[in-house]
C-alpha positions in Angstrom: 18.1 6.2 23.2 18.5 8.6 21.2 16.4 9.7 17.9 19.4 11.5 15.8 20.9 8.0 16.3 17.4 6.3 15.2 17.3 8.4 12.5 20.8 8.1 11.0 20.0 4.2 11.0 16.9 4.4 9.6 18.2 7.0 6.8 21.2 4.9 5.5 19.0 1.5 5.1 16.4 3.6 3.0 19.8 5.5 1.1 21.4 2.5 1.4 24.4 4.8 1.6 26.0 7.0 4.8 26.5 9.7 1.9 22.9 9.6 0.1 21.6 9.5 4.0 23.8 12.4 4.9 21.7 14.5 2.0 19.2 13.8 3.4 19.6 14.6 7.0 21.6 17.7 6.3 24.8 15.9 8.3 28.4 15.0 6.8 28.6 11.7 5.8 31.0 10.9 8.9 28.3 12.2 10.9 25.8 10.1 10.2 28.5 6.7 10.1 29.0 8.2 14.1 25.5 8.3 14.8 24.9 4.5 13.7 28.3 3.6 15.5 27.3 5.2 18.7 23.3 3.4 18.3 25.5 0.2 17.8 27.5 0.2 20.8 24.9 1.6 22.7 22.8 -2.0 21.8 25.2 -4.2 21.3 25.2 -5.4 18.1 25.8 -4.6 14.4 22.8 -3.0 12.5 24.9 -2.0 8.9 26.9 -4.3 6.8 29.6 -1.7 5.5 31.0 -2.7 2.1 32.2 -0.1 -1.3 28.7 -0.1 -2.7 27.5 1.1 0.5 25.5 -0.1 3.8 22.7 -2.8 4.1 21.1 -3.7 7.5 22.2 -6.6 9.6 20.0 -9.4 10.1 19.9 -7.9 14.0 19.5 -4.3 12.1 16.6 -5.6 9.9 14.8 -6.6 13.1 15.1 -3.8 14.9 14.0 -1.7 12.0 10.2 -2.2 13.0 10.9 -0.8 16.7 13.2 1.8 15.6 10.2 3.1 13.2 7.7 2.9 15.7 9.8 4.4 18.3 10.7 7.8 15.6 6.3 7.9 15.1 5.9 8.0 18.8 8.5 11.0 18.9 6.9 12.5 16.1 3.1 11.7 17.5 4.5 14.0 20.4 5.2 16.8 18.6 2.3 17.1 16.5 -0.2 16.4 19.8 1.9 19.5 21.5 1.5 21.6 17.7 -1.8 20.9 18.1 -3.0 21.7 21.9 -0.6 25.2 20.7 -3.4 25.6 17.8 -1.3 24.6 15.1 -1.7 21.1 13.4 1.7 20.1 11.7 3.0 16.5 10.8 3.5 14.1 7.7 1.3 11.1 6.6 3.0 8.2 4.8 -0.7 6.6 2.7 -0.2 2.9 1.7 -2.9 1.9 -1.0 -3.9 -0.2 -4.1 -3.1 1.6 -6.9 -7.2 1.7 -7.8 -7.6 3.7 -4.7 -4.6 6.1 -5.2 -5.9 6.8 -9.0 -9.7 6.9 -8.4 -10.3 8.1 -4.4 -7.4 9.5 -2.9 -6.7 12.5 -4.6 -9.8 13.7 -3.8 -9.8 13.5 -0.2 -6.1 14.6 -0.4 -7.2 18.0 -2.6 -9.4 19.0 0.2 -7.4 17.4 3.1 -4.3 20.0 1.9 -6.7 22.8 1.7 -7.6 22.5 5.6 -4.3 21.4 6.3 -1.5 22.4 4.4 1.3 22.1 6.6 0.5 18.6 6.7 2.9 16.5 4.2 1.5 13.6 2.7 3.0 10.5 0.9 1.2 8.2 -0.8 3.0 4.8 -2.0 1.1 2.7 -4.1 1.4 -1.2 -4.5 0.1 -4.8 -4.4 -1.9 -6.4 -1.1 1.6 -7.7 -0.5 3.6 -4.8 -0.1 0.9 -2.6 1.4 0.7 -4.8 4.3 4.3 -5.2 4.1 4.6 -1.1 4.7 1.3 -1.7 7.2 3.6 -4.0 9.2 7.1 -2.5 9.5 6.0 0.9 10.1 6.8 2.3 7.2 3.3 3.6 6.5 0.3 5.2 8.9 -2.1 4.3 7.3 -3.4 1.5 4.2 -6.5 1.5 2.0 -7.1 -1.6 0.7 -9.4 -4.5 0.3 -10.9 -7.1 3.3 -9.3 -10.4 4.1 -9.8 -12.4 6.7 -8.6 -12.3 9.4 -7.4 -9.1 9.4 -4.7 -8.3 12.0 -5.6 -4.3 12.1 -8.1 -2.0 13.1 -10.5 -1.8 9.9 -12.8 0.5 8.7 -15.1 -0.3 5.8 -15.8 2.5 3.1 -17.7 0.7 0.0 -18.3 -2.3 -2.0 -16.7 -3.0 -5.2 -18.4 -5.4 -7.4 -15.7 -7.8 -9.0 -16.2 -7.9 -13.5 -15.1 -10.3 -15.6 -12.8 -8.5 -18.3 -12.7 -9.9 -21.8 -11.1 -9.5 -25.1 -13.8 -7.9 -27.8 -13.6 -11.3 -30.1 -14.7 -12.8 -26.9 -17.7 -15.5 -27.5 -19.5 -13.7 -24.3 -18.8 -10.3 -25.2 -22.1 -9.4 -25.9 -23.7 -11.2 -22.8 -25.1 -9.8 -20.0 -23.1 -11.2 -17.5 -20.0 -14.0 -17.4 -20.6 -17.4 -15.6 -18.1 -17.4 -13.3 -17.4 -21.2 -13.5 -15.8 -20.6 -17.3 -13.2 -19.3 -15.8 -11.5 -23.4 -15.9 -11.9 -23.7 -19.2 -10.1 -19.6 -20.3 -6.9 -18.7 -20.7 -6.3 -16.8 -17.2 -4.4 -13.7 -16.8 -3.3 -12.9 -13.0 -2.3 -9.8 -12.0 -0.5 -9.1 -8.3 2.7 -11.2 -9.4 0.2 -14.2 -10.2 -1.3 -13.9 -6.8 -4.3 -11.4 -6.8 -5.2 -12.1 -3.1 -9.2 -11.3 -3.8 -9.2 -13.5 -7.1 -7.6 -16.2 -5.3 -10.2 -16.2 -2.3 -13.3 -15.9 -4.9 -12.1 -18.9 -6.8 -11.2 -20.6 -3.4 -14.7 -19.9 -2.5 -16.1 -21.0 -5.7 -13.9 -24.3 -5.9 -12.6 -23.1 -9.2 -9.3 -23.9 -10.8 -8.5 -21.8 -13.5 -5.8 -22.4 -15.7 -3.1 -19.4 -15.6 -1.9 -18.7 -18.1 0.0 -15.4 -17.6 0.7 -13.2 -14.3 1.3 -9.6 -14.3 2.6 -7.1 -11.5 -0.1 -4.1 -12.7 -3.9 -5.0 -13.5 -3.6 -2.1 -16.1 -1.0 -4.7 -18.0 -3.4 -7.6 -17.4 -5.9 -5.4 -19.4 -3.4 -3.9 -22.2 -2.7 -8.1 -22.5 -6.7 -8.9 -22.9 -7.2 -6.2 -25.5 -4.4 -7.7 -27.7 -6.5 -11.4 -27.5 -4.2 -13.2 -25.0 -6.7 -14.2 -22.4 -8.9 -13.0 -19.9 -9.1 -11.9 -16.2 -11.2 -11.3 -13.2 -10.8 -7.4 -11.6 -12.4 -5.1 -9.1 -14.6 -2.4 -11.0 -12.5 0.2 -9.7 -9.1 -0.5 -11.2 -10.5 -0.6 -14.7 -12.5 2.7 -14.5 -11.0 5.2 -17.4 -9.3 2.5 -19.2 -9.1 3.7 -22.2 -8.2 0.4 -24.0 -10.9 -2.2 -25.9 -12.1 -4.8 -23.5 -15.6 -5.6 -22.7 -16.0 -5.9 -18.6 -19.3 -8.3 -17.7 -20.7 -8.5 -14.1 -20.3 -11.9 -13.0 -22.8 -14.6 -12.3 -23.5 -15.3 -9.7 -22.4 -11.7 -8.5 -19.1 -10.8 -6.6 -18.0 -8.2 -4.6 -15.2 -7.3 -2.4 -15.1 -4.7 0.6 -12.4 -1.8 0.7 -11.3 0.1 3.5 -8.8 1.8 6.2 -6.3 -0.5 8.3 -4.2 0.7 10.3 -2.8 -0.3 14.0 -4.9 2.2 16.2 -7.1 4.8 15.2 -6.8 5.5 19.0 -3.3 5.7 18.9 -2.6 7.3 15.8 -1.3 10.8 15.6 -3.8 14.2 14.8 -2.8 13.8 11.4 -3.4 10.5 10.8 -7.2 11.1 12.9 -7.7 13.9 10.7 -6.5 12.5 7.7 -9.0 9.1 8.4 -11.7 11.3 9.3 -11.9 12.8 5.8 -11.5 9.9 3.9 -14.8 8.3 5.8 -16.8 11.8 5.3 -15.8 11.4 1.5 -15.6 7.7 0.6 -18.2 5.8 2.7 -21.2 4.8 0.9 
């Protein structure tokens, strides 16, 4: 099989166009249709639905996506493991993480990462549990930092514990307590973040036998807050997320106390390329606690 082929498919699903996936391969547009014609014939099937707007994958193409991903790493886990026994270290990372990580830790290790490394491209997509694992799972990212759940189906490396707040609106009646009772939560007006499915709120009130009654859901945790300040309800966050926000909430530890763990997952530390070992080395060094 060939990779040109590999990569012409894979760069019209993301371009969903053979002429955005031409720019971006440096080919014609023709070219790139007779790379994914030639990977076609040579499986069998169809991979593109052609139509005016452009392509979209097969259901057969969005199956083979995964493999066709993890078969263009492999190529490219070659070539940095021979860059690197020639004394050069060269690559990309693709970083999938919370959006509390990507504000608060990653630049960081990334400032001094570059430094050592600059050849090294990095790309850092930010998201929800649900798409990072999404990314985690069809290749599309190296590496994910992100929170623990159980079971988790990839290699995981702890870093630190983030204590989970209660974050309140300033007319709150437990504003000026020391802590929130985490069983008030049935009787607020709930605000859930992670499109109304925050997977670490959901397993602390599954663990708590709570019920809250939600009231609102949000994609962003920074709208959840922007929603608190103006009085419409409360919510339940990791500390990290609502460091620097600027807006006027109170945030209470809970009672009794909560915590979740965040980390690195990824597939294989063992199997991952220089990079991606070098890239997860520095990010333990820096972040562990």
């Amino acid at each position: 099989m060939e990779s040109a082929r590999c990569k012409a498919f894979l760069a019209a699903v993301e371009a969903g166009s053979f002429s955005k996936a031409a720019e971006v391969l440096n080919y014609t547009p023709s070219g790139v249709s007779q790379l994914v014609s030639a990977l076609e014939n040579e499986l069998g099937f169809s991979l593109l639905r052609r139509n005016k707007k452009g392509v979209i994958p097969t259901e057969n193409g969005e199956k083979i996506l995964p493999a066709v991903r993890e078969f263009l790493l492999q190529e490219n886990r070659i070539y940095q493991l021979a860059a690197e026994m020639n004394g050069l270290l060269i690559g990309s990372i693709t970083i999938a993480a919370y959006s509390s990580i990507a504000t608060h830790w990653l630049p960081g290790v990334i400032r001094a990462f570059q430094a050592d490394y600059p050849q090294i491209q990095i790309k850092l997509m930010e998201g929800i549990r649900q798409e990072v694992t999404k990314w985690l799972d069809e290749k599309i990212a190296d590496v994910a930092f992100l929170s623990f759940k159980d079971p988790m189906p990839y290699e995981w490396i702890p870093l630190a514990n983030d204590p989970m707040l209660a974050v309140l609106p300033k007319t709150h009646p437990l504003a000026a307590a020391a802590s929130y009772p985490l069983q008030n939560c049935e009787a607020e007006r709930f605000i859930m973040p992670a499109l109304g499915r925050d997977v670490d709120v959901v397993a602390l009130f599954q663990n708590n036998n709570l019920n809250p009654d939600i009231q609102f859901s949000t994609l962003e945790n920074f709208a959840a807050m922007a929603m608190i300040e103006q009085g419409l309800g409360m919510s339940i966050m990791n500390e990290l997320i609502t460091r620097k926000w600027q807006g006027d909430v109170v945030k209470l530890p809970l009672d009794p106390p909560q915590q979740i763990t965040l980390g690195i997952a990824l597939p294989s530390l063992q199997n991952s390329s220089p990079s991606v070992k070098r890239f997860v080395k520095y990010a333990v060094d820096r972040l562990t606690c």
